[in-house]
C-alpha positions in Angstrom: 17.0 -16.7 -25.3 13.9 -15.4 -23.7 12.6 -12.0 -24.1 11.6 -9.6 -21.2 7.7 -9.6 -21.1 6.2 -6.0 -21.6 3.5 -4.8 -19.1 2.4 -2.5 -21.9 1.2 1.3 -20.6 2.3 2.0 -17.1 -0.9 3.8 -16.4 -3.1 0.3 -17.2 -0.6 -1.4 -14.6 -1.3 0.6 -11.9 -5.3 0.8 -12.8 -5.1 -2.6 -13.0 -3.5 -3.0 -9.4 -5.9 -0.3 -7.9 -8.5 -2.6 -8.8 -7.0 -5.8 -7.5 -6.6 -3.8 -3.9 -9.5 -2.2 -3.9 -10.0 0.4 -1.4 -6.4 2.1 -2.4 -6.5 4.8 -4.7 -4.3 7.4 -6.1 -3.4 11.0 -5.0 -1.1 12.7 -7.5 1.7 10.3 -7.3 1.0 8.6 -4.1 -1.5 6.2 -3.0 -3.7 6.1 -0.1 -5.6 3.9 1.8 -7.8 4.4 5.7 -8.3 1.2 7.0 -10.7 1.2 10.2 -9.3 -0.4 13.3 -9.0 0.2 16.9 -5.8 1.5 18.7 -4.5 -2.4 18.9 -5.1 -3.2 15.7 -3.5 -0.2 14.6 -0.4 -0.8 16.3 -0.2 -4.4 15.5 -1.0 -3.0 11.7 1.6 -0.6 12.0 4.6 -3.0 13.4 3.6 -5.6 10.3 3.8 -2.6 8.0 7.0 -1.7 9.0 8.4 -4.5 8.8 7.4 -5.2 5.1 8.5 -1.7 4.5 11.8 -2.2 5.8 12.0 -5.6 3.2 11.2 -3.4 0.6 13.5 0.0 1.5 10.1 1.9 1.4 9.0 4.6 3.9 5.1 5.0 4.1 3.7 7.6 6.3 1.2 6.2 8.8 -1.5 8.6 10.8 -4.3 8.0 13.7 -7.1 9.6 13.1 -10.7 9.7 14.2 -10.6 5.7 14.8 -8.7 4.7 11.2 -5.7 4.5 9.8 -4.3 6.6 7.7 -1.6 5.1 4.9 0.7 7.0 2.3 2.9 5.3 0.1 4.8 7.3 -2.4 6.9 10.8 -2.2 4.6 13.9 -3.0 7.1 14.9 -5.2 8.1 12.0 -6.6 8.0 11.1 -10.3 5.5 8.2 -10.1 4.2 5.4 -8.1 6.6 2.2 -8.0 6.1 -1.4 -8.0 7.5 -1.7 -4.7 4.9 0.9 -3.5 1.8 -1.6 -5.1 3.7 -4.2 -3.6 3.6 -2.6 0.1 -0.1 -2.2 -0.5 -0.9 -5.2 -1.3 1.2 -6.4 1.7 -0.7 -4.4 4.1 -3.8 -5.3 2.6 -2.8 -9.3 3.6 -1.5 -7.6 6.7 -4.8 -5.6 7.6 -6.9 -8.8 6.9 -4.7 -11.0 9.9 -5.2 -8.3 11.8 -8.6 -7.6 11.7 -9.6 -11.2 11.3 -11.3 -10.7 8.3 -11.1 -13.6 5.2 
């Protein structure tokens, strides 16, 4: 029989997956990321986003503003950032690259 591996301190998981995706950070219990873009990359962005949201059951909040876009992930009063919310990011970080055309 195997036994479950432990990720150890929940905090050090999610410092440890801000630092992977670099350019996300964390607001209370959400996290937020602007990624600059113009208005077709941020509506080809924001179709790939919602479609790996949908996968997922997640809701982010997406905004236009001033030539980036805005991204929320997490409830601002929620109890604490999920895995399926570092999952999203890291999804529309791989999504923002295509996008963009950036390696």
């Amino acid at each position: 029989m195997r036994s479950r591996k432990s990720r150890g301190v929940r905090s050090d998981y999610l410092s440890d997956a801000l630092a992977v995706l670099g350019g996300w950070t964390q607001d209370g219990v959400q996290l937020k990321r602007e990624l600059p873009c113009d208005d077709s990359q941020h509506a080809d962005l924001t179709e790939r986003i919602k479609v790996a949201a949908d996968t997922l059951r997640l809701r982010p909040r997406i905004n236009r503003t001033a030539g980036h876009t805005q991204i929320l992930l997490g409830q601002p009063d929620g109890d604490a950032i999920t895995d399926g919310e570092v999952t999203l990011a890291a999804r529309i970080e791989d999504a923002y690259r295509t996008v963009v055309g950036r390696q």
